[in-house]
N, CA, C and O of each residue as an XYZ file, in Angstrom:
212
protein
N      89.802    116.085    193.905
C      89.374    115.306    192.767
C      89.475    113.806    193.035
O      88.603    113.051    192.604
N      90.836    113.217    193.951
C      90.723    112.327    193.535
C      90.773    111.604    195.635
O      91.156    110.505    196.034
N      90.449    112.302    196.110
C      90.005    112.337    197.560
C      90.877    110.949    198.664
O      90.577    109.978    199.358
N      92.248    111.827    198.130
C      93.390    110.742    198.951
C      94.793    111.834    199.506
O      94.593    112.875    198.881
N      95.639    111.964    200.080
C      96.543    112.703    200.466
C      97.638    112.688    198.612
O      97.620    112.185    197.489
N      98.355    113.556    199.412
C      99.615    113.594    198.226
C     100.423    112.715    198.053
O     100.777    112.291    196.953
N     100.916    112.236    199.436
C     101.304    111.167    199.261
C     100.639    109.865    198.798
O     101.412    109.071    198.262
N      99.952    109.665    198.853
C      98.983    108.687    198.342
C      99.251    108.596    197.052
O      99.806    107.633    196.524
N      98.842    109.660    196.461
C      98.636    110.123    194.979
C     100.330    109.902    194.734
O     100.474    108.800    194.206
N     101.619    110.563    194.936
C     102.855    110.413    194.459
C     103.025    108.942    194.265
O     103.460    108.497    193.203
N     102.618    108.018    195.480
C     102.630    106.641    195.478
C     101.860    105.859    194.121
O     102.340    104.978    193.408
N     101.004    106.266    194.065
C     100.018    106.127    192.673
C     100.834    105.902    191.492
O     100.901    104.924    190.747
N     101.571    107.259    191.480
C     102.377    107.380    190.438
C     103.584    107.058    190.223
O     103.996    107.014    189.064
N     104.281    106.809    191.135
C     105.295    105.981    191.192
C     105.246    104.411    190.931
O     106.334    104.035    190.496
N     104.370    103.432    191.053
C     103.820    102.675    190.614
C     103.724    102.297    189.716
O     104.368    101.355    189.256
N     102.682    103.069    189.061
C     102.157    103.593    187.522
C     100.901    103.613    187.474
O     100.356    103.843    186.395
N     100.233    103.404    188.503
C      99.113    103.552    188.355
C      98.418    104.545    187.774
O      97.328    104.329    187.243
N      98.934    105.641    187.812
C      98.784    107.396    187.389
C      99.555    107.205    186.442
O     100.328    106.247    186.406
N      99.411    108.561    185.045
C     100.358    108.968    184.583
C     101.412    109.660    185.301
O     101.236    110.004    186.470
N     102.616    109.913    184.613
C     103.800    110.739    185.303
C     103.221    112.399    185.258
O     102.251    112.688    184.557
N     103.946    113.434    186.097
C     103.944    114.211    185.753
C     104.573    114.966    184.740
O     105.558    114.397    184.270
N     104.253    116.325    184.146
C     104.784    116.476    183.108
C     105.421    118.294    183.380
O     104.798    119.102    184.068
N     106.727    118.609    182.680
C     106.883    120.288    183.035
C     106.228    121.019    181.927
O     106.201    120.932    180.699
N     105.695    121.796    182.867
C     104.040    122.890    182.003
C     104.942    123.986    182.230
O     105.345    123.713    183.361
N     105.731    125.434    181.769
C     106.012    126.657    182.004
C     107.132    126.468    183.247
O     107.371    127.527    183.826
N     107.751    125.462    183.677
C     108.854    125.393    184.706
C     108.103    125.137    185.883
O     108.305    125.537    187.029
N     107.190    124.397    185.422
C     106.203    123.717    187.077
C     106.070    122.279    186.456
O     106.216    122.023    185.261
N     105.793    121.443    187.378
C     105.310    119.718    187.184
C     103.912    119.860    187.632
O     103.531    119.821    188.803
N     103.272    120.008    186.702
C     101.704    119.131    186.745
C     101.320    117.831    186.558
O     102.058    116.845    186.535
N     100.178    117.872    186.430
C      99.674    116.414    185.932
C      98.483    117.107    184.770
O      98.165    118.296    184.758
N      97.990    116.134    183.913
C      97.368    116.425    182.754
C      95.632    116.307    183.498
O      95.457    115.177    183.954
N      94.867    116.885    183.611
C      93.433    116.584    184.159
C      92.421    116.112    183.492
O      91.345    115.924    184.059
N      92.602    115.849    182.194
C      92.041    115.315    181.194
C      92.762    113.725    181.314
O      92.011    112.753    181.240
N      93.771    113.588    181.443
C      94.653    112.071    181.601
C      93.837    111.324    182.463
O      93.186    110.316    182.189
N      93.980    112.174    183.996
C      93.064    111.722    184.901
C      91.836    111.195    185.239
O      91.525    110.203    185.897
N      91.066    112.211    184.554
C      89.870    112.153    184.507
C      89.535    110.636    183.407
O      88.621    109.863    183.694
N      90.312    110.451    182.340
C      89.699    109.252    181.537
C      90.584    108.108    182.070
O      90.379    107.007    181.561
N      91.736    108.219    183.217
C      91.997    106.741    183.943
C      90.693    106.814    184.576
O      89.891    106.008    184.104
N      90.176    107.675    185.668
C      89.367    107.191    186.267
C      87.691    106.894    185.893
O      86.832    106.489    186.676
N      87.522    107.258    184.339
C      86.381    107.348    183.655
C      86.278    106.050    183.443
O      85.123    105.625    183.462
N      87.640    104.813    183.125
C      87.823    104.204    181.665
C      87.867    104.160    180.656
O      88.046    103.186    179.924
N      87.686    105.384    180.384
C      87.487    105.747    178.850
C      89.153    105.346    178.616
O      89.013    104.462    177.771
N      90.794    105.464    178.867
C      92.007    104.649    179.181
C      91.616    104.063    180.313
O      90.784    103.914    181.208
N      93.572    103.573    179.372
C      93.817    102.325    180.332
C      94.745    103.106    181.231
O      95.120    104.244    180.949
N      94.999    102.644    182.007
C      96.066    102.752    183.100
C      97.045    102.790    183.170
O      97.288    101.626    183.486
N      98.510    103.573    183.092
C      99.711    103.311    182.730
C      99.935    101.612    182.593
O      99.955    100.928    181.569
N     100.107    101.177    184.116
C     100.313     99.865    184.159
C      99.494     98.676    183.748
O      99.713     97.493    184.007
N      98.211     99.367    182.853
C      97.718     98.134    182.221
C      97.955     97.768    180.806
O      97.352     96.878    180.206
N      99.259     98.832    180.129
C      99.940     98.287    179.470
C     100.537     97.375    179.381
O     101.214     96.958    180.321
N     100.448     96.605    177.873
C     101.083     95.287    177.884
C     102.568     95.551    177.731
O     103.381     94.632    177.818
N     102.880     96.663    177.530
C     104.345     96.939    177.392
C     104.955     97.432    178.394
O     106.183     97.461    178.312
N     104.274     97.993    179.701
C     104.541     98.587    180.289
C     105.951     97.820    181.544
O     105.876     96.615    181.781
N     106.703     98.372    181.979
C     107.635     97.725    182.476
C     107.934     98.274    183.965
O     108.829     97.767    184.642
């Protein structure tokens, strides 16, 4: 989907560039709908919060 390694992507999110992951049934996903509208624009970006820290 988003055509970079894992690490890449963990880095992303550690950042904030990504949302965090979240526990779904005792697994860590990520939301694919979250994703899909950072990279749409339809949102903003974790870190393009003005609150964001």
């Amino acid at each position: 989907m988003l055509d970079m390694t894992a690490s890449e992507f963990r880095d992303l999110v550690s950042r904030g560039a990504l949302p965090p992951a979240k526990p779904i049934g005792g697994t860590i996903r990520w939301c694919v709908a979250e994703l899909e509208a950072i990279l749409s624009g339809a949102t903003k970006r974790p870190e393009d919060d003005e609150d964001f820290e």
